[in-house]
KEVEX-216450 format. One record per residue (C-alpha): x, y, z; residue in one letter. Coordinates in steps of 0.5 Angstrom, whole numbers, plus 500, padded with zeros to 3 digits. Example, Ala and Ser with C-alpha at 12.3 -4.5 7.8 and 13.67 -1.06 7.14 Angstrom:
<sites>
SITE    u    v    w  r
SITE  525  491  516  A
SITE  527  498  514  S
</sites>
This chain:
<sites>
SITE    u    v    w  r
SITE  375  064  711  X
SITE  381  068  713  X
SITE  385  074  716  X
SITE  393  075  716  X
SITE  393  080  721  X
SITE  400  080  722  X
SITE  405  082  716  X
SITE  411  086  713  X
SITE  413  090  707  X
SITE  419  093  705  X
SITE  418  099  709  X
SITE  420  095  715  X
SITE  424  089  715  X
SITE  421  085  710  X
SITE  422  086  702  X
SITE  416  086  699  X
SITE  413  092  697  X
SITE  406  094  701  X
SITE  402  093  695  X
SITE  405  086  693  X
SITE  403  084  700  X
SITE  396  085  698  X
SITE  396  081  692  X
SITE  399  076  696  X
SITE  393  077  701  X
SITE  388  076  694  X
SITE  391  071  692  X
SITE  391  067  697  X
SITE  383  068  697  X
SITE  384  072  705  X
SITE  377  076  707  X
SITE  382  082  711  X
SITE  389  084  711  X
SITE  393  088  716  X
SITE  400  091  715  X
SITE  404  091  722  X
SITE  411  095  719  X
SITE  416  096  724  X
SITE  415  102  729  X
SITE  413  106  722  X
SITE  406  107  717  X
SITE  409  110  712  X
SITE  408  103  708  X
SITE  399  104  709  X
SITE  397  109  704  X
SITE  401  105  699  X
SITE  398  099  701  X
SITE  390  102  703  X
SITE  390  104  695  X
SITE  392  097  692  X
SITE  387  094  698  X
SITE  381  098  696  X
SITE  383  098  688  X
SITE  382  091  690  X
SITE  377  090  695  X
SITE  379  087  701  X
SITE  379  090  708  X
SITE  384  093  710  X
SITE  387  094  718  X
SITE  392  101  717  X
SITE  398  098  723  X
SITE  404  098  726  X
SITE  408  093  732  X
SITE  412  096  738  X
SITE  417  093  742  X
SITE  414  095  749  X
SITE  417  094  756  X
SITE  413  089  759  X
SITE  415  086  767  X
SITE  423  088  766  X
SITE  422  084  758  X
SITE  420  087  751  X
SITE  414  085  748  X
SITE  412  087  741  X
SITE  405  090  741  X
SITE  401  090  735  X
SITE  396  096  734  X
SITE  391  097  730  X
SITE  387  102  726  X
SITE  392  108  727  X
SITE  393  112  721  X
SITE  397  116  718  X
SITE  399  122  719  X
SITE  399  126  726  X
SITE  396  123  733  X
SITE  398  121  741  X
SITE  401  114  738  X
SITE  404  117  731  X
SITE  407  122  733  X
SITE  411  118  739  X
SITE  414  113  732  X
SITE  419  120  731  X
SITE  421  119  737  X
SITE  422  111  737  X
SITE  425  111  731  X
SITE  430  117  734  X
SITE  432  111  739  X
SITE  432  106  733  X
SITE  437  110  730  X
SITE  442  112  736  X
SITE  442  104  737  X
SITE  443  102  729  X
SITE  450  107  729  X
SITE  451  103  736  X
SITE  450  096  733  X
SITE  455  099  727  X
SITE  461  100  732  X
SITE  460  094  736  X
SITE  461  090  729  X
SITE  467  094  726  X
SITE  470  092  733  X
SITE  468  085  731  X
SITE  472  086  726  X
SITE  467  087  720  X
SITE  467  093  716  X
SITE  460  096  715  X
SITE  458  102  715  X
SITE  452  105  716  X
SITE  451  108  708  X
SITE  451  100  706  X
SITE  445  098  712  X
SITE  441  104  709  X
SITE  442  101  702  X
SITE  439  094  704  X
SITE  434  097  707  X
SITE  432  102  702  X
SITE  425  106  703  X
SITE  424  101  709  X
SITE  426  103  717  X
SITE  433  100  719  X
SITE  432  094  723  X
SITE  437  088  726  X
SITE  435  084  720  X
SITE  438  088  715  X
SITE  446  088  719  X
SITE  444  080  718  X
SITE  443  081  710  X
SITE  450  085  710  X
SITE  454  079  715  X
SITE  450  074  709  X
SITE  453  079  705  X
SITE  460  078  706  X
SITE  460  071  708  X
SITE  460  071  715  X
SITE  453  067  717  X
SITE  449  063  712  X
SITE  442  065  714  X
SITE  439  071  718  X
SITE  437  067  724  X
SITE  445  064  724  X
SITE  446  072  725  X
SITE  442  073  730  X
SITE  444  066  734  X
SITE  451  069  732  X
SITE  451  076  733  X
SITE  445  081  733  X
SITE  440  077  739  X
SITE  439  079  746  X
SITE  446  077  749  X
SITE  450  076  743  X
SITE  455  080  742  X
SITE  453  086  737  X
SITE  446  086  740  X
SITE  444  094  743  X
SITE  437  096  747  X
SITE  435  101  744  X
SITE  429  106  748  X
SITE  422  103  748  X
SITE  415  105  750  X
SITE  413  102  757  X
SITE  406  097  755  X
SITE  402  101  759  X
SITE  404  107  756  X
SITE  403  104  748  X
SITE  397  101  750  X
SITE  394  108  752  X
SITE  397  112  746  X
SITE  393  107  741  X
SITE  386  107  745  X
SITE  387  115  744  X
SITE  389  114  736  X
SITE  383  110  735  X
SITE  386  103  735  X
SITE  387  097  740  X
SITE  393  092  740  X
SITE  394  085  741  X
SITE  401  082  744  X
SITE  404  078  738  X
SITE  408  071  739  X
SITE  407  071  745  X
SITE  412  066  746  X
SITE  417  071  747  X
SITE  414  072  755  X
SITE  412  065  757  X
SITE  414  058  755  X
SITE  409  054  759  X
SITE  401  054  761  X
SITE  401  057  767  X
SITE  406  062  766  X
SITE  402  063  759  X
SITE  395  064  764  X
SITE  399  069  769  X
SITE  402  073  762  X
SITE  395  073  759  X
SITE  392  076  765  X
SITE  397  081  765  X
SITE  396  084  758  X
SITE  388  084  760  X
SITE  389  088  766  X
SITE  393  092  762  X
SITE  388  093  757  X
SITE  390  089  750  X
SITE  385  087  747  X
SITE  389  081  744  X
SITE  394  075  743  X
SITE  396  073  738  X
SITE  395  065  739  X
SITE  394  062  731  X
SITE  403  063  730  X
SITE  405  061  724  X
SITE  411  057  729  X
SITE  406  054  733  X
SITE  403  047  732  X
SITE  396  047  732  X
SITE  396  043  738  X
SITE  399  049  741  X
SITE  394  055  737  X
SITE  389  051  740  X
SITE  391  051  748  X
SITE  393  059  748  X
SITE  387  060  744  X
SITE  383  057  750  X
SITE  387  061  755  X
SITE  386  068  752  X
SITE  379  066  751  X
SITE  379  065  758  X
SITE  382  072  761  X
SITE  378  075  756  X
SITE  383  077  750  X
SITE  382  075  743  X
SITE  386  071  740  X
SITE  389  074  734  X
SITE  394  071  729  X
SITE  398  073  723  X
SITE  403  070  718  X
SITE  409  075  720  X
SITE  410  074  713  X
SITE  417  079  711  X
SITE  418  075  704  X
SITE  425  073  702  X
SITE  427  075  710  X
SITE  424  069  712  X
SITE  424  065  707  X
SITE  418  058  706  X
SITE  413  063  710  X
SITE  407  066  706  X
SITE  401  071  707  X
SITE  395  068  710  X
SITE  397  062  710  X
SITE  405  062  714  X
SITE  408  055  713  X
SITE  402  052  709  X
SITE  397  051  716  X
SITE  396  057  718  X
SITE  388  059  718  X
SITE  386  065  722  X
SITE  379  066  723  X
SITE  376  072  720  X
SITE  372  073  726  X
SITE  377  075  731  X
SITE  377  081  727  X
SITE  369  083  728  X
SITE  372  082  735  X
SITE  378  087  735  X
SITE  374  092  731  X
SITE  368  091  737  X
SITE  374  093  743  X
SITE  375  100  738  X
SITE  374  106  743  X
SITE  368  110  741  X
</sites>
């Protein structure tokens, strides 16, 4: 049986409601499902009742963009609930950062010479966080690229020229907070800090010392082949290797809950593993 421990709803940057994630997760026969919206919980209450009224197992999650060794990585924590606590209530605080960076992408935009405005990003993200795949829907919008990722190549990626930082949590500093609010975390695609086996060793020992429960080793862009080599290696640093579809719906169109291209299968036992590194 398996677990999809990595989607998105509209209430970050993906565009289907909590409550239809599930059903997808239903539908596709899956034992738990975990909700990871960007820097917010405010999709979990919606999406625990249609879980429950369903009967699958719920994870209540969240990903951050951390610092990490001069990088950002993004860090999966589970089990936080909404509502005050140590991590909760630094999301107010992110997601000030969130904000002060999306007026600063507008600008860099207009000087693009791209009329958009932040009441039209509001728009297309709804009830959901604004992100960089939203300012990717309005270029789309207005004919400027065909697709998100051209957006992103073109425009809103690191090094591109409408990309602004934003401020983050240290990982150290996250891993702390989740631990404190009841929770673990696992770092997802992994692929962002490493390319190679020996840097993938030295980066999994890393997140281990740091006290991250997991890594996410079964990606929906892997090939099999892959899932497995990186499963070896966070076995052997003592992690677990966790995996989720990073389902967004129409915003990254052909991936699907629980399933991610067609060949995603993730173990239902690494959940029993997470759950067992909860504090006590």
């Amino acid at each position: 049986m398996a677990v999809d421990l990595h989607t998105h709803s509209s209430y970050s940057d993906g565009t289907a409601r909590p409550e239809e994630v599930v059903a997808a997760a239903v539908g596709r026969g899956l034992t738990a499902l975990a909700l990871t919206d960007h820097d917010t919980l405010d999709g979990i209450a919606e999406a625990g009742r249609a879980a429950e009224d369903a009967g699958l197992p719920f994870v209540p999650g969240v990903e951050l963009s951390v610092g990490w060794n001069a990088r950002a990585v993004h860090l999966l924590a589970y089990w936080i609930e909404p509502g005050p606590g140590p991590l909760q209530d630094r999301l107010a605080e992110i997601q000030q950062g969130r904000e002060a960076r999306n007026v600063q992408i507008v600008e860099a935009l207009d000087a693009l010479g791209f009329d958009i405005t932040m009441e039209e990003i509001r728009a297309i993200a709804g009830d959901g966080v604004v992100g960089r795949p939203h300012f990717a829907v309005a270029l789309m919008q207005r004919n400027a690229v065909a697709s998100i990722s051209e957006a992103f190549d073109r425009y809103l990626a690191k090094g591109r020229p409408a990309y602004r930082p934003r401020k983050r949590l240290s990982a150290a500093e996250a891993v702390a907070l989740a631990r404190r609010s009841g929770g673990v975390t696992s770092v997802a695609h992994p692929h962002t800090v490493a390319d190679d086996a020996s840097a993938f060793e030295a980066a999994f020992s890393g997140f281990a010392a740091l006290g991250i429960t997991g890594v996410e080793c079964y990606y929906v862009e892997y090939a099999p082949e892959t899932r497995r080599k990186l499963v070896s290696i966070a076995r052997n640093a003592g992690l677990v290797p966790t995996g989720g579809s990073d389902y967004h719906g129409g915003n990254k169109p052909g991936i699907e809950v629980g399933i991610g291209r067609g060949d995603l299968v993730v173990p239902d036992e690494v959940l029993g593993e997470l759950a067992a590194a909860r504090p006590v």
